[in-house]
KOLSE-737134 format. One line per field, with one value per residue (C-alpha): residue number from 1; residue in three letters; x, y, z. Coordinates in nm, 3 decimals, padded with zeros to 5 digits. Example, Ala and Ser with C-alpha at 12.3 -4.5 7.8 and 13.67 -1.06 7.14 Angstrom:
<rs>
num	(1 / 2)
residuo	(ALA / SER)
px	(01.230 / 01.367)
py	(-00.450 / -00.106)
pz	(00.780 / 00.714)
</rs>
This chain:
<rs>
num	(1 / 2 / 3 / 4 / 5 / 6 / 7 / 8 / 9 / 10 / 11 / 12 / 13 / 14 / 15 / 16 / 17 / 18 / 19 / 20 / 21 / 22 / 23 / 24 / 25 / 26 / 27 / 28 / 29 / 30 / 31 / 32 / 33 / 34 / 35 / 36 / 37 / 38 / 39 / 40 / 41 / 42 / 43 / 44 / 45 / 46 / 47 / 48 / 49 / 50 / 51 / 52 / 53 / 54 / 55 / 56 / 57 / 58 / 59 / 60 / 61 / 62 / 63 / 64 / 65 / 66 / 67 / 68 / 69 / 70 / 71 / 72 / 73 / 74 / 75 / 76 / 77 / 78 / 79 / 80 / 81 / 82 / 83 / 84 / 85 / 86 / 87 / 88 / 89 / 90 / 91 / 92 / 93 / 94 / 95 / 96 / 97 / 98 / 99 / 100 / 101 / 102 / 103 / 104 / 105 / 106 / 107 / 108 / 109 / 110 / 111 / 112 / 113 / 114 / 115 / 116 / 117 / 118 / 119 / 120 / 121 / 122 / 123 / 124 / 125 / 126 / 127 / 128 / 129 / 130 / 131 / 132 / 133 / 134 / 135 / 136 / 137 / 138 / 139 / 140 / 141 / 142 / 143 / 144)
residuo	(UNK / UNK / UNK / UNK / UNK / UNK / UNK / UNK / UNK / UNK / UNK / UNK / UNK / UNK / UNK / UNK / UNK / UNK / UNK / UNK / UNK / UNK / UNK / UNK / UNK / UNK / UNK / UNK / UNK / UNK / UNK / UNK / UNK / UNK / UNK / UNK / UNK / UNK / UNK / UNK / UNK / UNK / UNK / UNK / UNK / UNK / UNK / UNK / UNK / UNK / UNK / UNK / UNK / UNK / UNK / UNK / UNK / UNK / UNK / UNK / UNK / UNK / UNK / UNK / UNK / UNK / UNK / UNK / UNK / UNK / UNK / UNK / UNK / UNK / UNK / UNK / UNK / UNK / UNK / UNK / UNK / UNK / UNK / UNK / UNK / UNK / UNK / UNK / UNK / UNK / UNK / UNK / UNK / UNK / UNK / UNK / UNK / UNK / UNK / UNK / UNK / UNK / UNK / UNK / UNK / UNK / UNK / UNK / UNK / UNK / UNK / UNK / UNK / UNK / UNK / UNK / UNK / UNK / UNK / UNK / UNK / UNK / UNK / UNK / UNK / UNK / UNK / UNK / UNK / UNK / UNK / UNK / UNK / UNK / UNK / UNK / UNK / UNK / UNK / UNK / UNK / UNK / UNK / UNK)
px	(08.306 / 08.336 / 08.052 / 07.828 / 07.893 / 07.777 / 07.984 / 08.206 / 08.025 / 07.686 / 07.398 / 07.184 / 06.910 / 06.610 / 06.314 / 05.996 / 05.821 / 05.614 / 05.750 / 05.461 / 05.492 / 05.317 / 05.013 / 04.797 / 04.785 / 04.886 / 04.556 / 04.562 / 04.487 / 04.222 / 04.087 / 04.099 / 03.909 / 03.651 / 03.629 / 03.582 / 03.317 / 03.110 / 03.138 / 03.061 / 02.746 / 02.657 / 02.667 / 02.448 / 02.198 / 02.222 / 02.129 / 01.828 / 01.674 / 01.718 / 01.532 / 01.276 / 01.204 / 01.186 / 00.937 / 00.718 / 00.757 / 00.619 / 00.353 / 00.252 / 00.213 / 00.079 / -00.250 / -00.244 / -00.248 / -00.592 / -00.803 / -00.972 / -01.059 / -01.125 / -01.337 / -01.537 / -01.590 / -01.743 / -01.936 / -02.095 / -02.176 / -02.352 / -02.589 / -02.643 / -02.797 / -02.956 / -03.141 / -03.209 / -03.342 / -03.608 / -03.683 / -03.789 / -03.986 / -04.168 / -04.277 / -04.366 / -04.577 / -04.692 / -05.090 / -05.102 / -05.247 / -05.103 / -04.740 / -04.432 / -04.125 / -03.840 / -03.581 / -03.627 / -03.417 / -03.636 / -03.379 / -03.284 / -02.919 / -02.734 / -02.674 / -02.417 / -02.596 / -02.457 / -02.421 / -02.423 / -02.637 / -02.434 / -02.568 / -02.411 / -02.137 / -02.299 / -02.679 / -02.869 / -03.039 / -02.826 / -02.949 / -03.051 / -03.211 / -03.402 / -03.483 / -03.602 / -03.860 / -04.001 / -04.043 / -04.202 / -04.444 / -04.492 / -04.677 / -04.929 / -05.006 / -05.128 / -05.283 / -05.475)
py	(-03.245 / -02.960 / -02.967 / -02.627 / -02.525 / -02.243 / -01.885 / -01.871 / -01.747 / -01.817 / -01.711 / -01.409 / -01.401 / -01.533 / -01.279 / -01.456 / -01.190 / -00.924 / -00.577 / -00.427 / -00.176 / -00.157 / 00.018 / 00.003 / -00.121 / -00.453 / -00.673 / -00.751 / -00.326 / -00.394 / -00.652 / -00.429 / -00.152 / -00.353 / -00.494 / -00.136 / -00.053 / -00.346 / -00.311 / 00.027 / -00.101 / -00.351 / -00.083 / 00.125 / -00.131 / -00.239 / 00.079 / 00.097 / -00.228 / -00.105 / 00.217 / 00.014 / -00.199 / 00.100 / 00.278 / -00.030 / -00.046 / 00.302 / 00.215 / -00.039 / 00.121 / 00.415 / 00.168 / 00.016 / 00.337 / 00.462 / 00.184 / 00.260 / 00.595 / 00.507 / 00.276 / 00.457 / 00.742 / 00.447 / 00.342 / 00.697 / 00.719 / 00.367 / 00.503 / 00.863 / 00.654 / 00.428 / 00.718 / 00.884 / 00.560 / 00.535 / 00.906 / 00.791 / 00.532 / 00.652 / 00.961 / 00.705 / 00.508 / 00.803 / 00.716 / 00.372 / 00.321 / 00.009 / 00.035 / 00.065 / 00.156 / -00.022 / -00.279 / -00.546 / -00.737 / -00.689 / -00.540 / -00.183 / -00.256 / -00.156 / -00.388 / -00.284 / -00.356 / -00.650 / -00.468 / -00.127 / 00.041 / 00.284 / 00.486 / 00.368 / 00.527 / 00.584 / 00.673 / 00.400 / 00.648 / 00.870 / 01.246 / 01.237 / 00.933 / 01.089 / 01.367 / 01.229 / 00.978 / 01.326 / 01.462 / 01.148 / 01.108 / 01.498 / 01.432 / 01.143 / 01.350 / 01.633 / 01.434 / 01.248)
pz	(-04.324 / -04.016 / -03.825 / -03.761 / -03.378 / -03.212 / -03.167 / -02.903 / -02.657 / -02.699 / -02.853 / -02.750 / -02.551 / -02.676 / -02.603 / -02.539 / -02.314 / -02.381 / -02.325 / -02.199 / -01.964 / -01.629 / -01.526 / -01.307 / -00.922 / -00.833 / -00.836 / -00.382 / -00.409 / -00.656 / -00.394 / -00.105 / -00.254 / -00.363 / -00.026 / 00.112 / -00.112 / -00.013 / 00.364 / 00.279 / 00.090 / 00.353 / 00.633 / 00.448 / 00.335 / 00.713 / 00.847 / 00.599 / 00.701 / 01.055 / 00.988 / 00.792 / 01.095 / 01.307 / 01.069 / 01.090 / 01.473 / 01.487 / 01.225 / 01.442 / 01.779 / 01.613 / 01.521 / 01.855 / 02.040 / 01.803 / 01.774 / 02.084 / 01.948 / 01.603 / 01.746 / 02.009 / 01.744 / 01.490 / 01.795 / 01.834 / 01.458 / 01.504 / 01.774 / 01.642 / 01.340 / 01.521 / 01.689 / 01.356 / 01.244 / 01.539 / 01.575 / 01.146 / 01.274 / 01.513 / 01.299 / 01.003 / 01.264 / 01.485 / 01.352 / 01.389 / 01.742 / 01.973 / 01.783 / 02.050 / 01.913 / 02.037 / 01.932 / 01.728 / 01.960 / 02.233 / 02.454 / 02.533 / 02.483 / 02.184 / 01.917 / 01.646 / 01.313 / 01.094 / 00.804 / 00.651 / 00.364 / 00.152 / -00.164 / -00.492 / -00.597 / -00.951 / -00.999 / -01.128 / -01.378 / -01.594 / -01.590 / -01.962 / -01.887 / -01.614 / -01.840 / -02.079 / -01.851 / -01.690 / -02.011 / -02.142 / -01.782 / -01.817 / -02.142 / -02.047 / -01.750 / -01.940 / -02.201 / -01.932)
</rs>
């Protein structure tokens, strides 16, 4: 029996890659740009923390420099009611004979009160409320 060889010659070529065709950069440009763009980013975010600090720099300084007048013009406000509050006092108390109006600290020095009284922000009594308890104290009154 004649055993199979192969042609003279050879075989072909066996084609086991892809014939795709190329597009595209090659993948180090790929790597550079996206290196750019990130220095870019880094430079920019950089340059905003900077101005951040700045901006809190001047934020800060700005306080410094008007406490002392912030303060001073609280400090007037404190005495101008203190001085309401005794010129009140001594017209509440002007017929009671031996009173002397004066501190309660027994000094004439000026204390800064501890605390401070405000008005509520909301009335305790509604309007209609009110209205209605005038209407309703109108009524015994004239019955009386």
């Amino acid at each position: 029996m004649v055993q199979d060889l192969p042609p003279t010659g050879g075989y072909g070529p066996i084609q086991y890659r892809r014939n795709v065709p190329f597009r595209g950069f090659r993948p180090s440009y790929y790597i550079y740009g996206m290196g750019a763009i990130c220095a870019f980013g880094f430079y920019v975010a950089i340059g905003g923390i900077k101005e951040r600090r700045e901006m809190a720099r001047e934020k800060i300084w700005t306080r410094i420099h008007l406490t002392p007048m912030l303060q001073a013009e609280a400090d007037r406000d404190d005495v101008r009611r203190a001085w309401a509050n005794e010129a009140r006092e001594r017209e509440l108390m002007k017929d009671v004979k031996g009173w002397e109006g004066g501190s309660v600290y027994h000094s004439n020095r000026f204390i800064r009160p501890t605390y401070t009284v405000t008005p509520p922000k909301e009335s305790i009594i509604r309007e209609k409320d009110l209205a209605r308890i005038a209407a309703e104290n109108e009524g015994t009154n004239t019955a009386a």
